[in-house]
C-alpha positions, 0 to 999 in steps of 0.5 A, a space after each residue: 844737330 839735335 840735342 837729347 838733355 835733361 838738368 839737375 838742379 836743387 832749389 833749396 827752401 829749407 829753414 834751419 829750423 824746420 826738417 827738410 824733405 827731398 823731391 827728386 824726378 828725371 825728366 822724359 827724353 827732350 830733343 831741342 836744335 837750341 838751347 833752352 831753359 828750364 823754369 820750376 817753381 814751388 807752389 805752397 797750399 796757399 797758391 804763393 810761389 814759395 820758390 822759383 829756380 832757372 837754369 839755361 840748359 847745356 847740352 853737355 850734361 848728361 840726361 837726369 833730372 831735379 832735386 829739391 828740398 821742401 821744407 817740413 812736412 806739408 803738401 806743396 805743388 810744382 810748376 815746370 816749364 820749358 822755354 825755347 827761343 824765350 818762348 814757353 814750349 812745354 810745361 807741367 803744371 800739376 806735379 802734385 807733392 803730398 804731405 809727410 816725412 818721406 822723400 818723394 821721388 818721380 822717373 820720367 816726368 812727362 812734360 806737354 806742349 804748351 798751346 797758346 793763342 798769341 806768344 806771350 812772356 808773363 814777368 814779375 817786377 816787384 810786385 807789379 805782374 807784366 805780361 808781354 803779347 807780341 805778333 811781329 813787331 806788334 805788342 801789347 803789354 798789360 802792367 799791373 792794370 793798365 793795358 798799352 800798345 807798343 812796338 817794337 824799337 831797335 836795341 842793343 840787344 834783346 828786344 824793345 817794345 815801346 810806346 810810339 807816343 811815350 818813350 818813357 813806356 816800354 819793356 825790353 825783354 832780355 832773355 827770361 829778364 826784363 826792364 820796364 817802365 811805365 810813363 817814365 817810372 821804372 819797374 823793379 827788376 823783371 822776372 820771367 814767371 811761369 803764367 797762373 794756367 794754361 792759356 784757355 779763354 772763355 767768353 759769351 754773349 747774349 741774345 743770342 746767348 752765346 758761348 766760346 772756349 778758345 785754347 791754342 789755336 782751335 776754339 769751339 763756338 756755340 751760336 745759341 743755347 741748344 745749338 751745336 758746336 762749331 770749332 774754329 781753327 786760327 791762323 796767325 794773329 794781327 795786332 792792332 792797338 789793344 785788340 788781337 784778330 784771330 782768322 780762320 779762313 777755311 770756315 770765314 770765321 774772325 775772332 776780336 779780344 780787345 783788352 779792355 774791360 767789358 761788362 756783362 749786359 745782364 749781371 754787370 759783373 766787369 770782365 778783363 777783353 771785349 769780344 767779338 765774333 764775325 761768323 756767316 755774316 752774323 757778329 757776336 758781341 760780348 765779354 771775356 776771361 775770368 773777372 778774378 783776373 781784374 783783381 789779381 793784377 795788382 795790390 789795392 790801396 784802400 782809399 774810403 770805406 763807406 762814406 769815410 777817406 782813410 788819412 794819408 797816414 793810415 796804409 791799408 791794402 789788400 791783395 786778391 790772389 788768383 785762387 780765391 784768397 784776400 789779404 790785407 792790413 787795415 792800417 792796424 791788424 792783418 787780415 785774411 780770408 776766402 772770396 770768390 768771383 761768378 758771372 753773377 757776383 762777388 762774395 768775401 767770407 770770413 776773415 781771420 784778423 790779428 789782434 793787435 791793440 791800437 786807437 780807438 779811431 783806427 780800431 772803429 775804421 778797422 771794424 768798418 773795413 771788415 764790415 763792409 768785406 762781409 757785405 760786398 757782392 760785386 765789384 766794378 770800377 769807377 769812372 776815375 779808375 778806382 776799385 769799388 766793392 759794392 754791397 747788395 743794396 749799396 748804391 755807392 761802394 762800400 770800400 774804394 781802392 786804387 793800385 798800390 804805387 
């Protein structure tokens, strides 16, 4: 038997301050064997998920659609996504809802397969990001900015990935929630969160110059610049430690992501997987995904800006969000402002600071930090770990900073 459903539900954003205003849709026609669920969520003109609502879908219900209420007047976006077998199937990302007083509503919301390389969940946990890729019984799991390989163990219920060497590292999904830890240390609860995009992986390589775009299961390769493009197509994906192996067997074409960091030969600009590519006996050798991703794994505890250590009692951070912005504290006022990453480089722009009054130490450091923000023009990461923004002649970072604990 097949299920033809849709689901109403309100997500409530509303301030009792601030007028509300009602988005309301239906959903097209769905036809599923298995229960699904259903993930929206609410995206402000800062790209923070503003709001988020699931609801497992009963196939009792009578097709209709969603409701929400936005709060005030101004623009936001809407994310929806279907999960079958806890699995992502369809998606709509760029439901756009524009500023104004009026109720805005939408008949028959299209909704698209969403294609993907390798079957993964992307959770929250705190404000740690997980995302859980698995083939089979194979895992790797990418915690904050650390990258591990699991396997899958038996459990009670949902299922378990966990390091063979360290029980104490493992993820254990339960439906669209899950327990992580990481060597030892538990996670706050998890999340499912819909992923930033849809799934495209772009890479490249030089001499030869090289060039790939990988979406679902098709990628088109270029050998050369000036060459013209070859399409790849996979089939099943094998997990071998951080590395994932893409065949396409009818042209004899392999494609290797590892997820570990990459740097460009020419610019030096750091990416998040290593590539390769094996095609008429020739292999490609280069790197892949967006930097930006590096840095919006994770919350940065500054540790030294220029040539000073920040005391242990001075709690600066910053945060790079996916869509070009940073923000942070120095320990004394905010701050925010606009970055953007290339192949070539890193640029942070003009930064908006509160104006709060504290030591004149902590105020000199403060002007340091933002001093050396408007300086930086790549970033890298150091042999420890950590975080170094770079200015253009600075042979030695100008700002250091590690995961936030």
């Amino acid at each position: 038997m097949r299920w033809s459903f849709a689901v109403f539900l309100i997500v409530s954003m509303a301030a009792s301050s601030v007028a509300a205003r009602t988005f309301e849709a239906t959903l097209q026609s769905l036809n599923f064997a298995d229960p699904a669920t259903v993930l929206v969520e609410v995206v402000d003109g800062g790209g923070t998920v503003a709001a988020t609502e699931r609801l497992s879908l009963d196939p009792s219900l009578s097709p209709a659609g969603f409701q929400l209420e936005l709060p005030g007047t101004y623009a936001v976006d809407l994310r929806v996504g279907v999960y079958m077998r806890g699995q992502l199937t369809l998606i709509n990302f760029g439901i756009e809802v524009p500023a104004g007083d009026a109720d805005v509503s939408q008949q028959n919301l299209p909704l698209y397969p969403f294609e993907h390389l390798l079957f993964a969940l992307d959770y929250q946990c705190g404000d740690v990001p997980v995302r859980l890729q698995t083939s089979g019984t194979d895992a790797i799991a990418l915690i904050g900015v650390q990258s591990v390989a699991l396997a899958q163990v038996e459990s009670a219920s949902g299922a378990k990935y966990a390091d063979a060497d360290d029980a104490g590292t493992f993820v254990w999904t339960k439906g669209l929630e899950a327990q992580v830890s990481f060597e030892g240390m538990a996670l706050d609860a998890c999340v499912a969160t819909l992923p930033p995009a849809s799934p495209t992986l772009r890479a490249f390589g030089n001499e030869p110059f090289w060039s790939m775009t990988a979406s679902g299961r098709t990628a088109e390769f270029v050998p050369n610049i000036g060459e013209d493009p070859i399409v790849f197509s996979f089939g099943d994906v094998a997990l071998t430690g951080l590395s994932r192996t893409y065949r396409d067997t009818e042209r004899g074409a392999t494609l290797i992501v590892a997820e570990e960091i990459c740097r460009d030969t020419m610019a030096g600009m750091p990416f998040p997987n290593r590539i390769e590519v094996t095609f008429s006996d020739v292999r490609y050798q280069g790197c892949g995904g967006a930097s930006v991703e590096l840095l919006a794994r994770s919350e940065w505890t500054i540790e030294r800006v220029g040539s000073e250590a920040l005391p242990p009692d001075i709690d600066a951070r910053m945060v790079f969000s996916r869509n070009g912005r940073i923000s942070g504290s120095s320990g004394c006022n905010t701050f925010s402002g606009p970055f953007e990453v290339t192949g070539e480089g890193m640029e942070i722009g003009n930064t908006i600071v509160t104006q709060r009054a504290c030591p004149p130490a902590l105020m000199t450091l403060e002007r340091n930090l933002l001093r050396g923000l408007g300086e930086v023009s790549f970033f890298d990461f150091l042999e420890d770990g950590a975080l170094g923004l770079f200015g253009y002649e600075s042979p030695s970072a100008v700002i250091v900073a590690r995961p936030s604990p």
